[in-house]
N, C-alpha and C positions, 0 to 999 in steps of 0.2 A: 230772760233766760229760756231756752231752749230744753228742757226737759220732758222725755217720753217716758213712761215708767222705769225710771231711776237710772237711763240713760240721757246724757246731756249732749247736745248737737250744738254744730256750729253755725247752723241756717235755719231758719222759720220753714223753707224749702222743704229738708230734710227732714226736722220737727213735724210736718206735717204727714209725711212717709211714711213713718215711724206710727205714728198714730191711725193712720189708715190699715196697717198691719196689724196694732194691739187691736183694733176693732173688729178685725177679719179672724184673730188668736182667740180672741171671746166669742165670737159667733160659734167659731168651729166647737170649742169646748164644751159652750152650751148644748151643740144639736149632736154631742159623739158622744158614742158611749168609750170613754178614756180608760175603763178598764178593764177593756176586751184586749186582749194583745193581737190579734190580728187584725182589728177598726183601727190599732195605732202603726200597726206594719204598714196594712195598706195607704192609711192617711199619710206615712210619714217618705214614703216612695212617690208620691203624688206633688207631698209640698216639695220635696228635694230636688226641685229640677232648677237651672235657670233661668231669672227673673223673678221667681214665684217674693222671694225674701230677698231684699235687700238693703236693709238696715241691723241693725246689733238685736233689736226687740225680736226682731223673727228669727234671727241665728239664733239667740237664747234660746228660742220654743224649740227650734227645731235640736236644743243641745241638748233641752229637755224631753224630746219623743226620744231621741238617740239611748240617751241613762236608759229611760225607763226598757226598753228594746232589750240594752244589752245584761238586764236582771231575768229576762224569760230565757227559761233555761231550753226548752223548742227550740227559741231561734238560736240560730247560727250566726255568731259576728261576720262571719263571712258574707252573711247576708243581709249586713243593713251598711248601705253606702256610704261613704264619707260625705260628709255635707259640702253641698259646695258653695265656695265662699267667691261672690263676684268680687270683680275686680275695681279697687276704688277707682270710681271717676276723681278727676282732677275740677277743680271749683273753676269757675270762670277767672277769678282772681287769678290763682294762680297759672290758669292758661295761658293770659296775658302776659303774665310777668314771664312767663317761659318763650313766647313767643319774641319779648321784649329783647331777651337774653339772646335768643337764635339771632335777631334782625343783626344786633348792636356785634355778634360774633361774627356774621359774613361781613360786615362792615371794614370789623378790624381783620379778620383773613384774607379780604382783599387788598386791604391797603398795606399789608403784611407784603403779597406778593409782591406787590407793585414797586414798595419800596426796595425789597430786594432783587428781582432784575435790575432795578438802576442800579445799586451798588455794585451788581456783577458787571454791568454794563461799562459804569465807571472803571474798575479794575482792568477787565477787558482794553479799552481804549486805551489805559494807561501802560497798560502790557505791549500794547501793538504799536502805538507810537514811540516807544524810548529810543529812538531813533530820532525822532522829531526834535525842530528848534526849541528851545524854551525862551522864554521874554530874555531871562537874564544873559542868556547865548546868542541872542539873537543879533546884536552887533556883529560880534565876534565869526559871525558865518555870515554874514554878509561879507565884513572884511576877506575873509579866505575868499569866498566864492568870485569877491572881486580880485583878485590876488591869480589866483587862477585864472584867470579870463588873460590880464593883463600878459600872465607868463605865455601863454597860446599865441596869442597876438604877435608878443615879440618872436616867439619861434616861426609863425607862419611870415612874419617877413623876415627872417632873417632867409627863409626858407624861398622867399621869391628873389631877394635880394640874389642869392646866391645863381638863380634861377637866371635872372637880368645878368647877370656877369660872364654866367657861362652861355647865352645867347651873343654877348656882345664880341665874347671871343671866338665865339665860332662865325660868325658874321666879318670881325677882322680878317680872321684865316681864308674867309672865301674871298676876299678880298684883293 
């Protein structure tokens, strides 16, 4: 287990932050005079920047310069800063599994698109061809289209035919 004064952490990583912090809390306490209230104004302006804390053990201290701050009636709340609280980093674990998450999502958002152009595409074609043969039609326009042919045929000869007759009489006549 992972505990820094009576803070519990989830990495030996962090456990060890934390404790690099309580030893820099005990340095400072031992070499400051803690009740002066302006060696804790100026001290407590100095620690409150970012980077300086970054685990729960040093927000405590710094929770605890703040209290004592806002009991000196001199100062002015207006004048002691809000603590600033960094931003949790994200564990390597869960980077992973977050990055795992991104990959497996453009994965499926691609293949999301993709399969949806075909489907539009399929609709599409079926849109533009309903005109077109189908298997089951497909005798059935052949039959016509031979049908038509045949009817053409017989008009164009009936159409020479006629053509030959009216040659032969006019050929008699010159005759």
């Amino acid at each position: 287990m992972n505990i820094v004064d009576g803070f519990e952490f989830e990495t030996a990583k962090e456990a060890e932050q934390a404790k690099k912090e309580l030893s820099g809390i005990r340095y400072i306490k031992q070499n400051t005079d803690m009740k002066d209230p302006d060696v804790v104004y100026k001290l407590y302006l100095r620690l409150n920047k970012p980077g300086t804390f970054s685990t729960p053990v040093g927000m405590a201290f710094l929770v605890e310069l703040q209290e004592y701050l806002h009991t000196i009636p001199y100062i002015k709340n207006e004048e002691i800063r809000p603590i600033y609280v960094p931003k949790k980093q994200e564990s390597r674990a869960q980077k992973k599994k977050t990055e795992s998450y991104k990959k497996k999502y453009h994965v499926a958002l691609f293949f999301t698109i993709v399969l949806t152009l075909v489907i539009v595409s399929m609709f599409t074609i079926t849109y533009i061809s309903g005109h077109a043969m189908y298997v089951v039609d497909y005798e059935n326009e052949v039959i016509d289209k031979y049908e038509n042919w045949q009817k053409e045929l017989e008009e164009r000869e009936k159409a020479v035919e006629e053509r030959e007759k009216a040659l032969d009489k006019t050929e008699a006549q010159n005759k």
